[in-house]
C-alpha positions as CSV (number, residue, x, y, z in Angstrom):
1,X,-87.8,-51.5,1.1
2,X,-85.7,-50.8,4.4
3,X,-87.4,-51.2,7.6
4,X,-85.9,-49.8,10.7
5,X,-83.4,-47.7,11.7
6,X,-80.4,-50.4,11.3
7,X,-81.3,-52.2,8.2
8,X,-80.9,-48.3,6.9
9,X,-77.6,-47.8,8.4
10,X,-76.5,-51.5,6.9
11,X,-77.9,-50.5,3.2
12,X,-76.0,-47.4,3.3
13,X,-72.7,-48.7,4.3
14,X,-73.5,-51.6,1.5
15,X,-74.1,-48.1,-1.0
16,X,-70.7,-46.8,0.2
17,X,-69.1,-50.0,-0.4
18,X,-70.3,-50.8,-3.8
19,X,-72.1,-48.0,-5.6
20,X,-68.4,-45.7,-5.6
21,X,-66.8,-47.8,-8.6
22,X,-70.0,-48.1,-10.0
23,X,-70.7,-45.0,-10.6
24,X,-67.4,-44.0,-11.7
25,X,-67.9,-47.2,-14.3
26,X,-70.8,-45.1,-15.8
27,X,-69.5,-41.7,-15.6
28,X,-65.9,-42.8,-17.8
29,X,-68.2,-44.3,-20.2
30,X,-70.8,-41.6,-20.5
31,X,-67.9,-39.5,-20.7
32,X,-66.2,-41.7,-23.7
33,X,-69.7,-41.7,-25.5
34,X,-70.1,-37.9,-25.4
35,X,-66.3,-37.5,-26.8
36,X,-67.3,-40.1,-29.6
37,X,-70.6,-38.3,-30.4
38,X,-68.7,-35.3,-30.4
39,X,-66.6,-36.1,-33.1
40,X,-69.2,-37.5,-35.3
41,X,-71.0,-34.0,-34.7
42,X,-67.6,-32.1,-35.6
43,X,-67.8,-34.1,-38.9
44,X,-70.9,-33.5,-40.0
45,X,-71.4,-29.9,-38.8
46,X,-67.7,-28.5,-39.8
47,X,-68.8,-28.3,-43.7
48,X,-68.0,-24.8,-44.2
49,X,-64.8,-24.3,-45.8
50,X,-62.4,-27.4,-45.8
51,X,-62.2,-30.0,-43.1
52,X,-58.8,-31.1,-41.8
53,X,-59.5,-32.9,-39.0
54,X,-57.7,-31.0,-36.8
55,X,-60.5,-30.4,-34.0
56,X,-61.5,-33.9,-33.8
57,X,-58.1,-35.5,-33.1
58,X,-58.0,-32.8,-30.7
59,X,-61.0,-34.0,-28.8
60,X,-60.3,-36.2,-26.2
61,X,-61.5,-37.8,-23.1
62,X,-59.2,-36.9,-19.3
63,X,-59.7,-38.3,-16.4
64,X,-59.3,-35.5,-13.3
65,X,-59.9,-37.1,-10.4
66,X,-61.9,-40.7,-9.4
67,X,-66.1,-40.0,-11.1
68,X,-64.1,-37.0,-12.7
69,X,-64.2,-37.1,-16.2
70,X,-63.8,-34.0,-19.1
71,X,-64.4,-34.1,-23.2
72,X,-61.9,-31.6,-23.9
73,X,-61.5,-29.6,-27.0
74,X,-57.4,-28.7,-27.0
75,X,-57.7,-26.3,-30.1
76,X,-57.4,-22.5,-29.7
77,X,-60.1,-21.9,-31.8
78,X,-63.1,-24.4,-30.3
79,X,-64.5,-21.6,-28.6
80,X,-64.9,-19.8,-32.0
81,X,-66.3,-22.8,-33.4
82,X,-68.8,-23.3,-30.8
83,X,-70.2,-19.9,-30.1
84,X,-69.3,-18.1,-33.2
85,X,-67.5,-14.7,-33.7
86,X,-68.9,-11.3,-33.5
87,X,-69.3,-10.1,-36.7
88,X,-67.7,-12.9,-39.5
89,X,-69.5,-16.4,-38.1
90,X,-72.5,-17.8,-36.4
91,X,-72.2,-20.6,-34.0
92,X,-71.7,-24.0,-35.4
93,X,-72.6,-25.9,-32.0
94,X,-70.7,-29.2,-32.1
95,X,-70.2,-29.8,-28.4
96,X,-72.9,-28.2,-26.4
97,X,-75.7,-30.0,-28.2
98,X,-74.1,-33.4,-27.6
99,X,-73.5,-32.5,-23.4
100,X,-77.5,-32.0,-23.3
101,X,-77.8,-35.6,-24.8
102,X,-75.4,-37.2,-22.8
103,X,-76.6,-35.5,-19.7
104,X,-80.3,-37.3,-20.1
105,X,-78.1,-40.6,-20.4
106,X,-76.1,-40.1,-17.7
107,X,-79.0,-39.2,-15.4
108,X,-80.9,-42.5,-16.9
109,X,-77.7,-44.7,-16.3
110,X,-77.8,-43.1,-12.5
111,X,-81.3,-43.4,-11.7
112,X,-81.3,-47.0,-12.9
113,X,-77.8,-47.8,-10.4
114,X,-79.8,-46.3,-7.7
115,X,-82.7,-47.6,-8.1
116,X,-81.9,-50.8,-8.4
């Protein structure tokens, strides 16, 4: 517990100091899990048709900027994939599920950082 005004001060600078790499630490690696998980999902939801593999080693992992992280899909037809067509397919969701997973991780692995 902080008591008085500069033991707060001190404690945040301390958070400012430390907490920055930290939580870039856990956001690369939440990011790297959910691009992992992703894959797995691609493989055991694309069974329609034939499977080539051509979406999954087109999934990747970017860094954009310092606690910037993406899973990217770099295939024209992702989008199809993940929210279906109009009138030929329905959605196959391979990515979206795996975000809402991740997400409750990610806030876990925060909440636990912050609180110590």
């Amino acid at each position: 517990m902080v008591d008085g005004f500069d033991e707060l001060i001190a404690h945040l600078e301390w958070m400012e100091e430390n907490i920055e790499d930290d939580v870039n630490t856990i956001t690369k690696n939440n990011t790297m899990e959910l691009t992992g998980n992703t894959i797995k999902n691609e493989r055991a939801r694309f069974d329609r048709g034939y499977w080539t593999g051509f979406t999954a080693r087109n999934t990747t992992t970017e860094r954009i900027e310092s606690m910037h992280y993406e899973t990217l899909v770099n295939t024209d037809y992702a989008a199809y994939l993940e929210y279906g067509t109009r009138y030929y397919t329905g959605a196959t969701r391979f990515l979206f599920d795996m975000v809402v997973m991740q997400r409750q991780q990610y806030y876990a692995d925060l909440k636990r950082l912050v609180e110590g």
